[in-house]
Chimera marker file (.cmm) of the C-alpha trace (Angstrom):
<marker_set name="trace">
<marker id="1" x="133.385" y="93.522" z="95.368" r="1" g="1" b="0" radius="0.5"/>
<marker id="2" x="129.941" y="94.500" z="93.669" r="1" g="1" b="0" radius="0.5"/>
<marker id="3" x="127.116" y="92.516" z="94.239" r="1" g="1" b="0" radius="0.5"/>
<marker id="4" x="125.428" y="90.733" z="91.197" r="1" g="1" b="0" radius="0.5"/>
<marker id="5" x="121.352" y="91.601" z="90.198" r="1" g="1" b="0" radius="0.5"/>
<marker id="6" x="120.607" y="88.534" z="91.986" r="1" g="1" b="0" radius="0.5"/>
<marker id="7" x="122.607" y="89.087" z="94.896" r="1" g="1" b="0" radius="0.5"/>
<marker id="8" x="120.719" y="91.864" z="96.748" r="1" g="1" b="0" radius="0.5"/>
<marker id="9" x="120.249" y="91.224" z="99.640" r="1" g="1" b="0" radius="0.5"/>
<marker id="10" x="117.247" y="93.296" z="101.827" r="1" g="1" b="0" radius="0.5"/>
<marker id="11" x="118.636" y="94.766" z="105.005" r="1" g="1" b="0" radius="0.5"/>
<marker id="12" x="116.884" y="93.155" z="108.296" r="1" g="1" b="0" radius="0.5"/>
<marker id="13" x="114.545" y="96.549" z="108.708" r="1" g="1" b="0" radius="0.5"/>
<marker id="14" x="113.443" y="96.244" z="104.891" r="1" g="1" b="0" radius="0.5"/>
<marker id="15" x="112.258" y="92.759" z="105.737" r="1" g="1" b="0" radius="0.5"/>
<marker id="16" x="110.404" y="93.459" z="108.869" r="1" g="1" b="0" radius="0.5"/>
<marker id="17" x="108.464" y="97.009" z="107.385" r="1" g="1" b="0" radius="0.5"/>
<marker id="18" x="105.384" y="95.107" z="106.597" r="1" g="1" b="0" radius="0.5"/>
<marker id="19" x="104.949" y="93.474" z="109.580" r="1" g="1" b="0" radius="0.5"/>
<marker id="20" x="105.395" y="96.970" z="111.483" r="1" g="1" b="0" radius="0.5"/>
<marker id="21" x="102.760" y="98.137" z="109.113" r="1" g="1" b="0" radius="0.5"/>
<marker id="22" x="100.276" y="95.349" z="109.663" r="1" g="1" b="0" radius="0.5"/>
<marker id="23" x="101.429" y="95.136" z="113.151" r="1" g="1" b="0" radius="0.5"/>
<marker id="24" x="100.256" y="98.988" z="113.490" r="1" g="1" b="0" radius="0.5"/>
<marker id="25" x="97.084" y="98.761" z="112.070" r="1" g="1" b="0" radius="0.5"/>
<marker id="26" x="96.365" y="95.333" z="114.065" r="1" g="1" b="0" radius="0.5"/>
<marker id="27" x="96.812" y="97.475" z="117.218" r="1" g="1" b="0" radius="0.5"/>
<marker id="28" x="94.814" y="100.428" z="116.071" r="1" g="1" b="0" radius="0.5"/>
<marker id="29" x="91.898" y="98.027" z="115.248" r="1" g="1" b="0" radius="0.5"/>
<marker id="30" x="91.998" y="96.171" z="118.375" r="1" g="1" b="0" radius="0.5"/>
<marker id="31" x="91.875" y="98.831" z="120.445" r="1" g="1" b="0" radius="0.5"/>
<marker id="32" x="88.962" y="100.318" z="118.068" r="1" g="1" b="0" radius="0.5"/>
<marker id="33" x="87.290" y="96.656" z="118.680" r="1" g="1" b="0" radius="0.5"/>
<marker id="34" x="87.826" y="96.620" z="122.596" r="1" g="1" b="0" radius="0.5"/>
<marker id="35" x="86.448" y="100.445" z="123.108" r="1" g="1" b="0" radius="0.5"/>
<marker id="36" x="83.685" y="99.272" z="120.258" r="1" g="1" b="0" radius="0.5"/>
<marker id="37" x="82.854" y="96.302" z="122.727" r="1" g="1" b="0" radius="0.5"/>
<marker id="38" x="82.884" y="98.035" z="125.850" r="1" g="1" b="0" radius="0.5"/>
<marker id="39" x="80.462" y="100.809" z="124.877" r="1" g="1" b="0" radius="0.5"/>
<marker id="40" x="77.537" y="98.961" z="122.699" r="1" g="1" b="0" radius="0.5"/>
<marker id="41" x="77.900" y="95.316" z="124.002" r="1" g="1" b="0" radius="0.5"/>
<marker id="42" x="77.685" y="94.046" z="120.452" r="1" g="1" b="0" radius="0.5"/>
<marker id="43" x="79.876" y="91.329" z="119.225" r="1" g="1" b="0" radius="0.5"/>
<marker id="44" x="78.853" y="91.910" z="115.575" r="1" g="1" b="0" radius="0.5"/>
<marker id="45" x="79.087" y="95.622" z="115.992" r="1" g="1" b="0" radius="0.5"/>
<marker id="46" x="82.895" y="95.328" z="117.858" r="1" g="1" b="0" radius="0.5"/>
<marker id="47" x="84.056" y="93.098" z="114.821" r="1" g="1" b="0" radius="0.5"/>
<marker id="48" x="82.587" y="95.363" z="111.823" r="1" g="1" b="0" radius="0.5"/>
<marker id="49" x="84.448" y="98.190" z="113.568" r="1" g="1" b="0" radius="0.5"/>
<marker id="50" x="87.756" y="96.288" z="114.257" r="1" g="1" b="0" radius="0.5"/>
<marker id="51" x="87.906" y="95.124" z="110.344" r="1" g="1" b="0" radius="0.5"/>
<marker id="52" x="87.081" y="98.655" z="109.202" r="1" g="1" b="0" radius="0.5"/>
<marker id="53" x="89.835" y="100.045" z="111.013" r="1" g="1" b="0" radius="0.5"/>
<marker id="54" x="92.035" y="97.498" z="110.012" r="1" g="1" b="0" radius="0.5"/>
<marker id="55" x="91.797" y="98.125" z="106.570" r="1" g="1" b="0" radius="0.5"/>
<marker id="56" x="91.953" y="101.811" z="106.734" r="1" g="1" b="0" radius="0.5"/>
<marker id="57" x="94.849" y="102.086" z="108.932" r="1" g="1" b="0" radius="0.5"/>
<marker id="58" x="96.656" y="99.857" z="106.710" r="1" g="1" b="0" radius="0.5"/>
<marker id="59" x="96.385" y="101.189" z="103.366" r="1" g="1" b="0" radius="0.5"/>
<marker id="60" x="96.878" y="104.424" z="104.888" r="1" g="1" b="0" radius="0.5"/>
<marker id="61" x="99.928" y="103.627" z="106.211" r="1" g="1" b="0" radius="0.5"/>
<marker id="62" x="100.751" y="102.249" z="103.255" r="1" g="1" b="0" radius="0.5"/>
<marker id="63" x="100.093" y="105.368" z="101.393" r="1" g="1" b="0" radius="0.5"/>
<marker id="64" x="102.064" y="107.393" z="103.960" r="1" g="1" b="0" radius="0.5"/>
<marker id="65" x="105.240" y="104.999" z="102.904" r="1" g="1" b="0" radius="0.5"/>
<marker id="66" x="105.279" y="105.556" z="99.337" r="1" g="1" b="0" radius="0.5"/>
<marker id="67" x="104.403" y="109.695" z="100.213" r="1" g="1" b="0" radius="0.5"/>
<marker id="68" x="108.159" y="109.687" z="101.760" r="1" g="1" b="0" radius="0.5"/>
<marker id="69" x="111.011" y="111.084" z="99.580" r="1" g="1" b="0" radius="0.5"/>
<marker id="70" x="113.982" y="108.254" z="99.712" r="1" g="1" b="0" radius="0.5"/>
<marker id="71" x="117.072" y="109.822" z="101.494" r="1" g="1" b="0" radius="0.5"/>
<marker id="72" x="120.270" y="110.006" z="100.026" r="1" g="1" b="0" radius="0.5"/>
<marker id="73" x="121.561" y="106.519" z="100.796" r="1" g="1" b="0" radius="0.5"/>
<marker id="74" x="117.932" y="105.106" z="98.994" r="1" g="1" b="0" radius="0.5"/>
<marker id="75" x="118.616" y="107.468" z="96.403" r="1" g="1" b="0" radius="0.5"/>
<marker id="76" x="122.112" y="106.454" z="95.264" r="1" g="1" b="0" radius="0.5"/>
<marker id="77" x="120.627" y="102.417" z="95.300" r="1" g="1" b="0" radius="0.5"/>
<marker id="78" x="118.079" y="103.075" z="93.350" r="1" g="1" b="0" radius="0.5"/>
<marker id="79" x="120.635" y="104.917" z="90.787" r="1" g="1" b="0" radius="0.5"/>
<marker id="80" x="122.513" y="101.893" z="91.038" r="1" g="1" b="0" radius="0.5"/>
<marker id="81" x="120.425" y="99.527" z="90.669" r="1" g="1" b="0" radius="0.5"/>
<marker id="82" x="118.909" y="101.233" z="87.296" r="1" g="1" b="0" radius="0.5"/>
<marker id="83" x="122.244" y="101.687" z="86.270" r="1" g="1" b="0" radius="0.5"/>
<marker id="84" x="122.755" y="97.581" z="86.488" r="1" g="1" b="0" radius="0.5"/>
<marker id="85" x="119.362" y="97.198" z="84.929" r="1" g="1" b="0" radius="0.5"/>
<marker id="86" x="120.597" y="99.146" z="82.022" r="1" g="1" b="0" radius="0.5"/>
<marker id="87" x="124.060" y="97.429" z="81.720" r="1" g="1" b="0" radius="0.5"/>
<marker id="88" x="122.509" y="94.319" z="81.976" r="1" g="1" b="0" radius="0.5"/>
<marker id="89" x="120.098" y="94.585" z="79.088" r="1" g="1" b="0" radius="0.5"/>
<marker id="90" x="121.940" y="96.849" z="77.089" r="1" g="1" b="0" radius="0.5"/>
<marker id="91" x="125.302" y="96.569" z="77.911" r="1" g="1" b="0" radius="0.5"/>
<marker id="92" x="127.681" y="99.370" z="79.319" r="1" g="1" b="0" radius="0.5"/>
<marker id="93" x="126.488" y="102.912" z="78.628" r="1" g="1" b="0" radius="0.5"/>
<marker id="94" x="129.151" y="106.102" z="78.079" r="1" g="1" b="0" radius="0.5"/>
<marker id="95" x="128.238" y="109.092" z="80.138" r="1" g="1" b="0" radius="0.5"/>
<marker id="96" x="128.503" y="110.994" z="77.490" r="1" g="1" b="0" radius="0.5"/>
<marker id="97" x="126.408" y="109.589" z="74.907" r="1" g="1" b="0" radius="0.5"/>
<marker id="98" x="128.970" y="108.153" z="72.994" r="1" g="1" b="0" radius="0.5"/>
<marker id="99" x="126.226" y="105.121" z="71.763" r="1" g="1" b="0" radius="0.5"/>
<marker id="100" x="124.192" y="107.931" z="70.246" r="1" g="1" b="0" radius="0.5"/>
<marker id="101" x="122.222" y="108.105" z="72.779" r="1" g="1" b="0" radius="0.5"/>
<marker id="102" x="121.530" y="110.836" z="75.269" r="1" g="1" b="0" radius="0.5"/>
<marker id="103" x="123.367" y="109.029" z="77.753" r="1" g="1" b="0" radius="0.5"/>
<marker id="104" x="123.062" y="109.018" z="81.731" r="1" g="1" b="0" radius="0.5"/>
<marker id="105" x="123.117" y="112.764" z="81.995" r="1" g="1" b="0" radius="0.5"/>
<marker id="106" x="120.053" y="113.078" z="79.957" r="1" g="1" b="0" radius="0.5"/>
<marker id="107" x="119.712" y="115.325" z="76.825" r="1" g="1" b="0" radius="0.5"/>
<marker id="108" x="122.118" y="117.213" z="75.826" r="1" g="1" b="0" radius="0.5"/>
<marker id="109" x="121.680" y="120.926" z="74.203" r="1" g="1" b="0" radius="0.5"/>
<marker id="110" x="123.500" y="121.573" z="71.509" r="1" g="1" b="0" radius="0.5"/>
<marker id="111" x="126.882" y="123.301" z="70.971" r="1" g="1" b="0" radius="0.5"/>
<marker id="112" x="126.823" y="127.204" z="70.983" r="1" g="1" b="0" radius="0.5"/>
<marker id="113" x="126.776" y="128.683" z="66.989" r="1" g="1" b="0" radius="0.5"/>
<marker id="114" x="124.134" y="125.895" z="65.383" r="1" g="1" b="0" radius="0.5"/>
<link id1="1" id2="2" r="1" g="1" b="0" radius="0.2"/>
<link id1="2" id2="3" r="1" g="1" b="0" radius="0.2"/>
<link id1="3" id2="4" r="1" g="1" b="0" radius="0.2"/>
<link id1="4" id2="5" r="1" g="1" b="0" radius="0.2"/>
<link id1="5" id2="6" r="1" g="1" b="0" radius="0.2"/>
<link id1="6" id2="7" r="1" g="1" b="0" radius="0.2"/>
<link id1="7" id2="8" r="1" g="1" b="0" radius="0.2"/>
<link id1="8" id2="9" r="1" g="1" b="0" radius="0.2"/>
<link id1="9" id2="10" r="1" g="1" b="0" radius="0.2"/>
<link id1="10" id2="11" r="1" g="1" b="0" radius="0.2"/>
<link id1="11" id2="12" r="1" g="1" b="0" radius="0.2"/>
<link id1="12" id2="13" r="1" g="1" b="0" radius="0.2"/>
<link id1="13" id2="14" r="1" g="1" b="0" radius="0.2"/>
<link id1="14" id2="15" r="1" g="1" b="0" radius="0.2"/>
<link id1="15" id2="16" r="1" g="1" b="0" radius="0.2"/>
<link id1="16" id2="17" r="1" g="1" b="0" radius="0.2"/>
<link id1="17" id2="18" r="1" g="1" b="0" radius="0.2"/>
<link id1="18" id2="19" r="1" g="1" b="0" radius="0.2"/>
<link id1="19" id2="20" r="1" g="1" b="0" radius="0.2"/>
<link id1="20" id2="21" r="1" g="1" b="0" radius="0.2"/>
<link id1="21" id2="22" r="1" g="1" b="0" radius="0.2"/>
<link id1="22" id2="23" r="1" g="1" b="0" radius="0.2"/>
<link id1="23" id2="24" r="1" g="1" b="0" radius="0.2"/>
<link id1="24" id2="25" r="1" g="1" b="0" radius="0.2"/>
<link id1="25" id2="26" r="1" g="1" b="0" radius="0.2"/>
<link id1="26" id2="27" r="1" g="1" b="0" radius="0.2"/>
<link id1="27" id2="28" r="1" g="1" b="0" radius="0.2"/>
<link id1="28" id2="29" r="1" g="1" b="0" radius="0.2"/>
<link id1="29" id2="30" r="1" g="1" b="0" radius="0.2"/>
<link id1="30" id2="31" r="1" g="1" b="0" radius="0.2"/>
<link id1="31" id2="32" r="1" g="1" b="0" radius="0.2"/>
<link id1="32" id2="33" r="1" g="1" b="0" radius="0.2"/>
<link id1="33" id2="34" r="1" g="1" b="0" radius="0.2"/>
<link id1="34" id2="35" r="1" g="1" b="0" radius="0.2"/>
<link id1="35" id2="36" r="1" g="1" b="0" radius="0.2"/>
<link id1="36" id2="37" r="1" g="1" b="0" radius="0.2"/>
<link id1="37" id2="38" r="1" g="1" b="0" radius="0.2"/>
<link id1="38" id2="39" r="1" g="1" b="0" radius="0.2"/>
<link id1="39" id2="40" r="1" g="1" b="0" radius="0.2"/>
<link id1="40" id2="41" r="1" g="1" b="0" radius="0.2"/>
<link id1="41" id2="42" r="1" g="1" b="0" radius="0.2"/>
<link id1="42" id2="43" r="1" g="1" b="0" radius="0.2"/>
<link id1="43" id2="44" r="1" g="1" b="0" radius="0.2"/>
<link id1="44" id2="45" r="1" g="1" b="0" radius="0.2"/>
<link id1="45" id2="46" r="1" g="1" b="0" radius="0.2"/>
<link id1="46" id2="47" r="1" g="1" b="0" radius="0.2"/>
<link id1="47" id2="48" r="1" g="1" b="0" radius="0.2"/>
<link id1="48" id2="49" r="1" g="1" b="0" radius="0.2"/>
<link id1="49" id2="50" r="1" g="1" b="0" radius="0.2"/>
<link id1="50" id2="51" r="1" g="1" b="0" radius="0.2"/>
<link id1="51" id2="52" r="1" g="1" b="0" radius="0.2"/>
<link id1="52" id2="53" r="1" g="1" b="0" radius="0.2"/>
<link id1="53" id2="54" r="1" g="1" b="0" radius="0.2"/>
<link id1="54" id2="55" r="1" g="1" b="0" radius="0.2"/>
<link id1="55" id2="56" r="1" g="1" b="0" radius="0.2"/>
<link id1="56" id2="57" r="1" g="1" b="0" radius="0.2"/>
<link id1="57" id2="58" r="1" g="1" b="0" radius="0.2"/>
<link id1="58" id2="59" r="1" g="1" b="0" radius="0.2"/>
<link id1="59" id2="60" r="1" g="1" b="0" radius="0.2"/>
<link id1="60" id2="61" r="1" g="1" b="0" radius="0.2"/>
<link id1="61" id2="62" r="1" g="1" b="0" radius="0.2"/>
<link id1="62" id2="63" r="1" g="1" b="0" radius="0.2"/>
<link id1="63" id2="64" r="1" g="1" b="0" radius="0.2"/>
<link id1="64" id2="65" r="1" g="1" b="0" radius="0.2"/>
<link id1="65" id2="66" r="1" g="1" b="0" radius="0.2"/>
<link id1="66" id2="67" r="1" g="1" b="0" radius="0.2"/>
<link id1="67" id2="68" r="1" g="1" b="0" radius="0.2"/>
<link id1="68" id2="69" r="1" g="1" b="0" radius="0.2"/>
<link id1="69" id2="70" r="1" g="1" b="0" radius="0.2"/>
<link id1="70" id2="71" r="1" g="1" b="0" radius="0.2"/>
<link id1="71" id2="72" r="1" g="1" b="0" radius="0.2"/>
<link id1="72" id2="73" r="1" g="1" b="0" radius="0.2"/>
<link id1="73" id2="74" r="1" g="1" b="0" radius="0.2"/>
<link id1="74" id2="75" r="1" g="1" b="0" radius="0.2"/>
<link id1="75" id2="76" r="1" g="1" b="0" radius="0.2"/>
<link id1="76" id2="77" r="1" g="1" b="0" radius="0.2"/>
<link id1="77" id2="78" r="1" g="1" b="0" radius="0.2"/>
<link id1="78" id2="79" r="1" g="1" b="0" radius="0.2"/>
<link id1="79" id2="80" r="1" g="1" b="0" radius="0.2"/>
<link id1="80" id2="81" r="1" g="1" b="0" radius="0.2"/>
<link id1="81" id2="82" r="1" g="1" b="0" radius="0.2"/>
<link id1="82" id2="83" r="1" g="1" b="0" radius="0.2"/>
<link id1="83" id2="84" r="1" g="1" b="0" radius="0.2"/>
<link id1="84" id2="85" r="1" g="1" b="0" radius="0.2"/>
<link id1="85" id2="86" r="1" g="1" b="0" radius="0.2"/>
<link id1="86" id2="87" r="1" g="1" b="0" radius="0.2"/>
<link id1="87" id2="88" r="1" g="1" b="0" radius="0.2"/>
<link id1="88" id2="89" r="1" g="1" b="0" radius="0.2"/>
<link id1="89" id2="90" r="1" g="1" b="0" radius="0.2"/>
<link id1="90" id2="91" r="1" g="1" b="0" radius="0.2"/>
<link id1="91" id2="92" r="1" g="1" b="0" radius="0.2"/>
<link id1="92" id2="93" r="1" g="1" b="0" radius="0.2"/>
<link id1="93" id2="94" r="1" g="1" b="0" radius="0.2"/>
<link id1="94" id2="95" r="1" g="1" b="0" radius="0.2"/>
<link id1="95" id2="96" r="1" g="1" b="0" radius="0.2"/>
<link id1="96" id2="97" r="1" g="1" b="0" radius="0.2"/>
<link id1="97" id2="98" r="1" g="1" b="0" radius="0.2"/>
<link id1="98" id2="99" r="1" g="1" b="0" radius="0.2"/>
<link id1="99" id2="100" r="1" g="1" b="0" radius="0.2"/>
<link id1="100" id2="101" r="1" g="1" b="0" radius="0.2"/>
<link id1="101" id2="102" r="1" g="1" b="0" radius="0.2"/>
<link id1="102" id2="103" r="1" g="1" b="0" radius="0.2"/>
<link id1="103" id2="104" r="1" g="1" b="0" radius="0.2"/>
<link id1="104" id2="105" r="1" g="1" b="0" radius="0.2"/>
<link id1="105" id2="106" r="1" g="1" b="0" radius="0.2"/>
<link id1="106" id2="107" r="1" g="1" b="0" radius="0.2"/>
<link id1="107" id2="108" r="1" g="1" b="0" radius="0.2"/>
<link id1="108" id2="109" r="1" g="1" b="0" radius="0.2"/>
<link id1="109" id2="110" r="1" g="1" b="0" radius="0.2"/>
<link id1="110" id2="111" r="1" g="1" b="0" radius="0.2"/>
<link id1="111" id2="112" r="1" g="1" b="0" radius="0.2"/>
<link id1="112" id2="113" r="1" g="1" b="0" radius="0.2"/>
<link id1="113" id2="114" r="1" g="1" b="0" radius="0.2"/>
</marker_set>
């Protein structure tokens, strides 16, 4: 049984990546705050530095997770999932181009002897 556009359902580790991500940087900041704290004594000083590194930890992170290629299990649900897109707006598409278009192989060259 295939599973509708609307049906997707995110696997337990796709819900919980942003909190590792903000969890992550929270850490990193804290202990950037604490060590902050520790060595200059100033409140104002410690929270500058724990807010800095917040933010920079997390968009890097961030940036890290869109740098990594999808694996082959990603790969073939993101096919898929364009694939429905497609049906769904346009109806079912021939893998051959048999709409006229270049169908879901991409162009195709053209027969030897033209």
């Amino acid at each position: 049984m295939t599973q509708g556009p609307g049906d997707y359902k995110p696997s337990r580790r796709d819900v919980l990546r942003p909190v590792e991500y903000v969890g992550g940087s929270a850490i990193a900041a804290i202990f950037t705050g604490v060590i902050t704290l520790v060595v200059t004594r100033d409140l104002t000083l410690a929270l500058i530095a724990t807010g800095g590194v917040f933010i920079v930890v997390l968009v890097a992170l961030a940036l890290f997770a869109l740098a990594v290629k999808p694996d082959a299990s990603e790969s073939a649900e993101l096919r898929d999932d364009e694939a429905h897109r497609h049906e769904a707006h346009d109806g079912p598409r021939e893998p051959g181009g048999a709409d006229g278009g270049p169908g879901l192989d991409g162009p195709q060259a053209p027969p030897p002897g033209h």
